[in-house]
C-alpha positions in Angstrom: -90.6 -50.6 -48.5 -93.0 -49.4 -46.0 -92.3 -46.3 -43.4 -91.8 -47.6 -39.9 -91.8 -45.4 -36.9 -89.7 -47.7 -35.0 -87.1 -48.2 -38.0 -83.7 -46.9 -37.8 -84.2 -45.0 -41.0 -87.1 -43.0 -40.8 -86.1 -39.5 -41.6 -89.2 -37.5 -40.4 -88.3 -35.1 -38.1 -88.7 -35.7 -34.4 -88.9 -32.7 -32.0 -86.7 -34.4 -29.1 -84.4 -35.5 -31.5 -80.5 -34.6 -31.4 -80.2 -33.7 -35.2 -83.4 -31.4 -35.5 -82.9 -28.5 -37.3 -85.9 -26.4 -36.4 -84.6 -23.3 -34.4 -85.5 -23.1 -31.0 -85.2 -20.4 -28.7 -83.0 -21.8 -26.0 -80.6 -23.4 -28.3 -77.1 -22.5 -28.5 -76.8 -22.1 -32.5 -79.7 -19.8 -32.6 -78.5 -16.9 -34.7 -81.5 -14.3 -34.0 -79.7 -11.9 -32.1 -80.8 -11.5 -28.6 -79.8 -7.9 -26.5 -77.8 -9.4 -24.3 -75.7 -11.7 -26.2 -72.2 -11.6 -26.0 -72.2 -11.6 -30.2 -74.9 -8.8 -30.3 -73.4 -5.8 -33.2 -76.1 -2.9 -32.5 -73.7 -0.1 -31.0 -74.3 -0.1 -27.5 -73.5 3.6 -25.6 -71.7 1.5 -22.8 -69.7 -0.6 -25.0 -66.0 -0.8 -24.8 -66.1 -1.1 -28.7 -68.7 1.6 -29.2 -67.1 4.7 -32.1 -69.3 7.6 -31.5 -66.7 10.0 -29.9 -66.7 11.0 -26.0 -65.4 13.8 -24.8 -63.8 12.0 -22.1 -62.7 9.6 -23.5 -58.8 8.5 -23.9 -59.2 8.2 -27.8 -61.1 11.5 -28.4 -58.9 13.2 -31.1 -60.4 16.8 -30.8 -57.1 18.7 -29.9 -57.1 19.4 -26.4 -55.7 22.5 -24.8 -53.9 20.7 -21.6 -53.2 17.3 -24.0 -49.7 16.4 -24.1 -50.1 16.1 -27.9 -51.9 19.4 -28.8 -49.7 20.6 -31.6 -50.3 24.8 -31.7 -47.1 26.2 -30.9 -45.9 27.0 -27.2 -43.7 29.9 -26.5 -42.8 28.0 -23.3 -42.5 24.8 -25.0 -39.1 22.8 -25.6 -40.1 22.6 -29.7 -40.9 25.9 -30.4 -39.1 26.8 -33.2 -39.1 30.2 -33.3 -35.4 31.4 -32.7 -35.0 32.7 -29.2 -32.0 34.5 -28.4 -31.3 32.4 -24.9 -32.0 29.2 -26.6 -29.0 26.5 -27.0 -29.8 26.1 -30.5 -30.0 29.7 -31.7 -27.7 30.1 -34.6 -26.8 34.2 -34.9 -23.2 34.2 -34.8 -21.9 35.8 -31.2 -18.8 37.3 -31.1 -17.1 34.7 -27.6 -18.6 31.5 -29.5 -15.4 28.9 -30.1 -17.2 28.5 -34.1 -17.5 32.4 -34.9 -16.3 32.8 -38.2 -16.5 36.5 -38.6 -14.1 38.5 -40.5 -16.9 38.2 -43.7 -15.4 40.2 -46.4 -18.9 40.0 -48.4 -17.5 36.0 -49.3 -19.7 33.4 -48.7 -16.2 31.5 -47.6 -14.0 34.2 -46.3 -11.3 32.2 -44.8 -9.0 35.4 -43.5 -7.4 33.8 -40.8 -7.9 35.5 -37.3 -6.0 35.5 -34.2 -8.0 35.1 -31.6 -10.1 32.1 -33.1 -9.5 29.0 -31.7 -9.4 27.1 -35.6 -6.3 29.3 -36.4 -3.3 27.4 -37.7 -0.6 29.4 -37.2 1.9 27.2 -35.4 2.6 28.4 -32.2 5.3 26.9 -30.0 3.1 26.6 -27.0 0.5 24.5 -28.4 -0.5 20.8 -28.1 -0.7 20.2 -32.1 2.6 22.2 -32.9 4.8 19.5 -35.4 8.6 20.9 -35.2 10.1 18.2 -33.3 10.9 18.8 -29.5 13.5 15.8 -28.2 11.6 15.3 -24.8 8.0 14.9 -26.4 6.8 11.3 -27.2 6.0 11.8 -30.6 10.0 11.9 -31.7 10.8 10.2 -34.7 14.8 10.7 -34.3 16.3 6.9 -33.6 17.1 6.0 -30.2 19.6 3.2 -29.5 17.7 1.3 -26.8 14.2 1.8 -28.3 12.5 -1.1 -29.9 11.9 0.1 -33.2 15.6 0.7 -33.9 16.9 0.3 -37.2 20.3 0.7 -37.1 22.0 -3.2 -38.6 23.5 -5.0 -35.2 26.4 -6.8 -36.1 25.3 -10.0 -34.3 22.4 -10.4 -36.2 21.1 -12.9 -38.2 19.4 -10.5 -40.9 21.5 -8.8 -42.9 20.8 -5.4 -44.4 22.7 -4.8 -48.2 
């Protein structure tokens, strides 16, 4: 079978033809990377993706002096950990604390019970946790006949207690 130029299956290629594979400049699959392509890698200085650090810039990670992250410690800072003797959290025992638990009688647990501390447990008459049982407080276990929790066997009822 002959080549025909006017057959339907003649496969030399044709420059104006839709399946030519030849690269061409202007053509919208050419992969030779042009400058201003979108797709172009070379690192570019104005480049939103562009590494090299900047000193201005928001990601530079050189600690800054003024940064709110700088990490040296602060005297005037609200996590300095040094103990100061004004600060909330400072832990050496004072004397009008409600948690001092001086009298330390070289014990590690010393457990001398003193007056004036509010964790004593002597019972005193006057206090809100004191057990002996008072017969106006709300807390009395003593029966009463018209309370609901009465035990005492009615003689009408239908429950009989043996």
């Amino acid at each position: 079978m002959n080549k025909v130029r006017n057959s339907t299956r003649y496969t030399e290629p044709v420059r104006n033809s839709t399946r030519y594979t030849e690269p061409v400049r202007n053509s919208t699959r050419y992969t030779e990377p042009v400058r201003n392509s979108t797709r172009y890698t070379e690192p570019v200085r104005n480049s939103t993706r562009y590494t090299e650090p900047v000193r201005n810039s928001t990601r530079y990670t050189e600690p800054v002096r003024n940064s709110t992250r700088y990490t040296e410690p602060v005297r005037n800072s609200t996590r300095y950990t040094e103990p100061v003797r004004n600060s909330t959290r400072y832990t050496e025992p004072v004397r009008n604390s409600t948690r001092y638990t001086e009298p330390v009688r070289n014990s590690t647990r010393y457990t001398e019970p003193v007056r004036n501390s509010t964790r004593y447990t002597e019972p005193v008459r006057n206090s809100t946790r004191y057990t002996e049982p008072v017969r106006n407080s709300t807390r009395y276990t003593e029966p009463v006949r018209n309370s609901t929790r009465y035990t005492e066997p009615v003689r009408n009822s239908t429950r009989r207690c043996v």
